[in-house]
C-alpha positions as CSV (number, residue, x, y, z in Angstrom):
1,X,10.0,15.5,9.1
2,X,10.0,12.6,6.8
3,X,13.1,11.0,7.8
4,X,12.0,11.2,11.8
5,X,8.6,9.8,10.6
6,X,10.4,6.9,9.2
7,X,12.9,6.2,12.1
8,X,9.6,6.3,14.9
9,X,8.3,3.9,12.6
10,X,11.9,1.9,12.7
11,X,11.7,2.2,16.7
12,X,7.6,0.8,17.2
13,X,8.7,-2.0,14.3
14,X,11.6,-3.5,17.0
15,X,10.1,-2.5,20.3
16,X,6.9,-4.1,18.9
17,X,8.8,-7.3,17.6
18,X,10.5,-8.1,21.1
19,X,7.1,-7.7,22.9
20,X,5.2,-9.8,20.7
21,X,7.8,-13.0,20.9
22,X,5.8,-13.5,24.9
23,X,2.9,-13.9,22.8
24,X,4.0,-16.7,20.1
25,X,3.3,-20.2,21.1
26,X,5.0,-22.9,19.4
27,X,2.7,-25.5,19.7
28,X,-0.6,-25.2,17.4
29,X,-3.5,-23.2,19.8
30,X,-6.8,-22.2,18.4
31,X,-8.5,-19.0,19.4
32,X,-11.9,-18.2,19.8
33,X,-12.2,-17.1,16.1
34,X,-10.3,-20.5,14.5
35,X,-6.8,-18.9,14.4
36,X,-3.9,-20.7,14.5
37,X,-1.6,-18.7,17.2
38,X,1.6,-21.1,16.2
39,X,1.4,-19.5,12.4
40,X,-0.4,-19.5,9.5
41,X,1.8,-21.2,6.8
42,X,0.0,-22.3,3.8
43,X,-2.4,-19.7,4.5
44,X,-3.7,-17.0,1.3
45,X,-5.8,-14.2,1.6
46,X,-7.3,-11.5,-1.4
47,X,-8.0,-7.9,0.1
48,X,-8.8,-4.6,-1.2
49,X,-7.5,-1.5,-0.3
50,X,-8.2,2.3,-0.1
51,X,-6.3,5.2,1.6
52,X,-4.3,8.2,0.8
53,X,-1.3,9.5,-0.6
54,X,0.4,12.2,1.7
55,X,2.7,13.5,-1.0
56,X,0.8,14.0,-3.8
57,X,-2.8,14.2,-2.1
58,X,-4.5,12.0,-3.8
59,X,-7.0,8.8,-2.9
60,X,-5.5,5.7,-3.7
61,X,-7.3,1.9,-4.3
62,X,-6.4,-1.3,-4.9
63,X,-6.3,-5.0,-4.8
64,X,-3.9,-7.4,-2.6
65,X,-2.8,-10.8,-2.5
66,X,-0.7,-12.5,0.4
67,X,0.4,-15.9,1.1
68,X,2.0,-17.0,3.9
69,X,5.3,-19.0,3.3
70,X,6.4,-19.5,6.7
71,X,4.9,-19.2,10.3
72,X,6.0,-15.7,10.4
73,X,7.3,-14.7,7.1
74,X,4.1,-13.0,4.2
75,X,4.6,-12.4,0.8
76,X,2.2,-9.8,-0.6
77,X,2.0,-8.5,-4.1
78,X,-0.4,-5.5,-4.7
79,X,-1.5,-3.4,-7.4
80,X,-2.3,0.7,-6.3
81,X,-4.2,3.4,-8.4
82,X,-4.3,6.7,-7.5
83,X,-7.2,8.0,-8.6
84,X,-6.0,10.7,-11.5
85,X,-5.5,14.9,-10.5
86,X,-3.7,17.6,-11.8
87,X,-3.3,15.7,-15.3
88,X,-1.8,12.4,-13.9
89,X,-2.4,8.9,-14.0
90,X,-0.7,6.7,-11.4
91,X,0.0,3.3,-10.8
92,X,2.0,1.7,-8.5
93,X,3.2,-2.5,-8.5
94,X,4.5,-4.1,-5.6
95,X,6.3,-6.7,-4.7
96,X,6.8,-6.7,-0.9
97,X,7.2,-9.1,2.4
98,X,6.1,-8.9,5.8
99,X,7.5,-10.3,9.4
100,X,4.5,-11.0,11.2
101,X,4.9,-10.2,14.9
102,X,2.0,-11.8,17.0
103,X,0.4,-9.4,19.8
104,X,-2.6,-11.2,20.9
105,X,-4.2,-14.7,19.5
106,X,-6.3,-12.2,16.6
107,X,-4.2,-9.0,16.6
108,X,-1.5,-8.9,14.4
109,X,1.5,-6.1,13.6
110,X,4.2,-6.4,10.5
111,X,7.2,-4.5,9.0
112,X,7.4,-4.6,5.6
113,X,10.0,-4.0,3.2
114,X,9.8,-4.8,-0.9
115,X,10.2,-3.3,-4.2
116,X,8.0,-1.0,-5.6
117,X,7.4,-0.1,-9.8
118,X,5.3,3.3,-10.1
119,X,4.0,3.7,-13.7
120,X,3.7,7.8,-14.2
121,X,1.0,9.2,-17.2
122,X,1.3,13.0,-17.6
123,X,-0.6,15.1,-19.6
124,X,0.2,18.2,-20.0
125,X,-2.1,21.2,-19.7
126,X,-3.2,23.2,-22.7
127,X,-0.8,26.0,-24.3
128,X,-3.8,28.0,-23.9
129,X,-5.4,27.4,-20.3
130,X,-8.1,30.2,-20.4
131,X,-9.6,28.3,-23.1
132,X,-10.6,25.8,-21.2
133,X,-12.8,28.1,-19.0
134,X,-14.6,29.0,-21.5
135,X,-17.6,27.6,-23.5
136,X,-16.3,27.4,-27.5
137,X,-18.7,24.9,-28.7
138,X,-17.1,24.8,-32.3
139,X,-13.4,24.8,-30.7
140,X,-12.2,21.1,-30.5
141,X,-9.8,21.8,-27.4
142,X,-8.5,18.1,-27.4
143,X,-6.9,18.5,-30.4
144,X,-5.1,22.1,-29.3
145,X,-0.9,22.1,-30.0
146,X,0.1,20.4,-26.6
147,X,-3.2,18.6,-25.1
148,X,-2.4,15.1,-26.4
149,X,1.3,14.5,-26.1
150,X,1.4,12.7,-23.2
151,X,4.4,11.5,-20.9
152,X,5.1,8.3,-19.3
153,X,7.3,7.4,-17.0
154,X,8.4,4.1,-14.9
155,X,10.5,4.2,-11.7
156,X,11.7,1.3,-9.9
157,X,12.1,1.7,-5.9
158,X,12.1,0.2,-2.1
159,X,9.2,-0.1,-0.2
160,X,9.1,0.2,3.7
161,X,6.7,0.7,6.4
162,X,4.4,-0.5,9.0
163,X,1.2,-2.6,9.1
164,X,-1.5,-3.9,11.7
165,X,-4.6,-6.3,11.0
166,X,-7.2,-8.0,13.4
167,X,-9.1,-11.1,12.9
168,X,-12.4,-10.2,13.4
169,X,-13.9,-13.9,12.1
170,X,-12.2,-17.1,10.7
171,X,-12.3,-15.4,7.5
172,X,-12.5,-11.8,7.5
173,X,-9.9,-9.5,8.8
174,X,-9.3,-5.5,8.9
175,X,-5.8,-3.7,8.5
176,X,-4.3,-0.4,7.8
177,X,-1.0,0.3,6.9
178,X,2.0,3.0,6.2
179,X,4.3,2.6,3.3
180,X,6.6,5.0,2.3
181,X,7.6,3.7,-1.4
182,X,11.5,5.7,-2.1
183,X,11.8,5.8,-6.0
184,X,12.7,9.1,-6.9
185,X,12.8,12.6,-5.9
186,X,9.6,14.0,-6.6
187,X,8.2,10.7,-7.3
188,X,8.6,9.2,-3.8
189,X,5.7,8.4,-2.4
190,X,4.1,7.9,1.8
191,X,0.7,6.1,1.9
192,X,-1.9,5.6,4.8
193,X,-3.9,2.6,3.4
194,X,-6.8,0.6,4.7
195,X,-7.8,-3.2,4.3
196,X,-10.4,-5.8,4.2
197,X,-10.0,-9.2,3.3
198,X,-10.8,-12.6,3.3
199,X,-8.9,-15.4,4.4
200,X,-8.4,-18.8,2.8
């Protein structure tokens, strides 16, 4: 299911880039919101994010920083937590770039490939789980054999997905996005994140 979930998003990623082309003037146009429809070089934006994590269920948020070095061509670094359950702590660094593929003057779509860091913090459960459904008030159960040894682990990977954002002012635009960030087995990781940001 994963791998044809990746190769639709392969198909919409090229069928959307040879539609949008009819749509990308050279010459410098403004739109009714002050965007420039020949590209945005020089242009920097700051967003925060929030979404989900399909393979380990968990919410995710974050912070976002992209900066346009060409017409066409976004880098955006970004920093993802995953809020903590079932004794782990997760962040994830990225590093990735986007192709920006120009539907309308304010409507915007983007693959996006990169490299990914996830930083893992397990703690492991109790050697003796009942206890902690129960109410001991004289048993310290933080310092039980087992409850503070924690694990970390760091795994270095490829990001790829999808993204979409319109311009809703000069300054403020809305996004989502699917990632899928490959690192590990296990550890690999598809996300369904929103944006909001504003431009600069």
């Amino acid at each position: 299911m994963k791998k044809g979930l990746l190769l639709s998003v392969c198909i919409v990623i090229f069928l959307t880039n040879g539609y949008a082309q009819r749509y990308v003037y050279e010459e410098k146009v403004t739109s009714s919101v002050g965007v420039v429809a020949g590209g945005e070089k020089g242009v920097s934006s700051i967003g925060v994010m929030a979404g989900y994590g399909i393979e380990n269920e968990k919410a995710f948020v974050g912070i976002d920083y992209r900066y346009n070095i060409l017409n066409r061509i976004r880098l955006a670094p970004s920093v993802l937590y995953a809020v903590k359950k079932d004794n782990a702590d997760t962040w994830y660094f990225n590093a990735d770039v986007h192709y920006l593929a120009r539907i309308t003057e304010n409507i915007t779509l983007y693959p996006i490939g990169g490299l990914g860091c996830s930083y893992w913090t397990l703690k492991p459960v109790s050697k003796f789980p009942i206890l902690s459904e129960l109410n001991f008030s004289n048993l310290d159960l933080e310092n039980l054999p087992g409850s503070k040894s924690n694990e970390t682990n760091v795994f270095f990977g490829l990001n790829m997905g999808l993204g979409g954002e319109v311009r809703l002012t000069k300054d403020i635009i809305v996004g989502a996005e699917f990632k899928y960030n490959l690192t590990k087995r296990y550890y690999n990781q598809a996300t369904l994140l929103a944006r909001v940001a504003y431009y600069f």
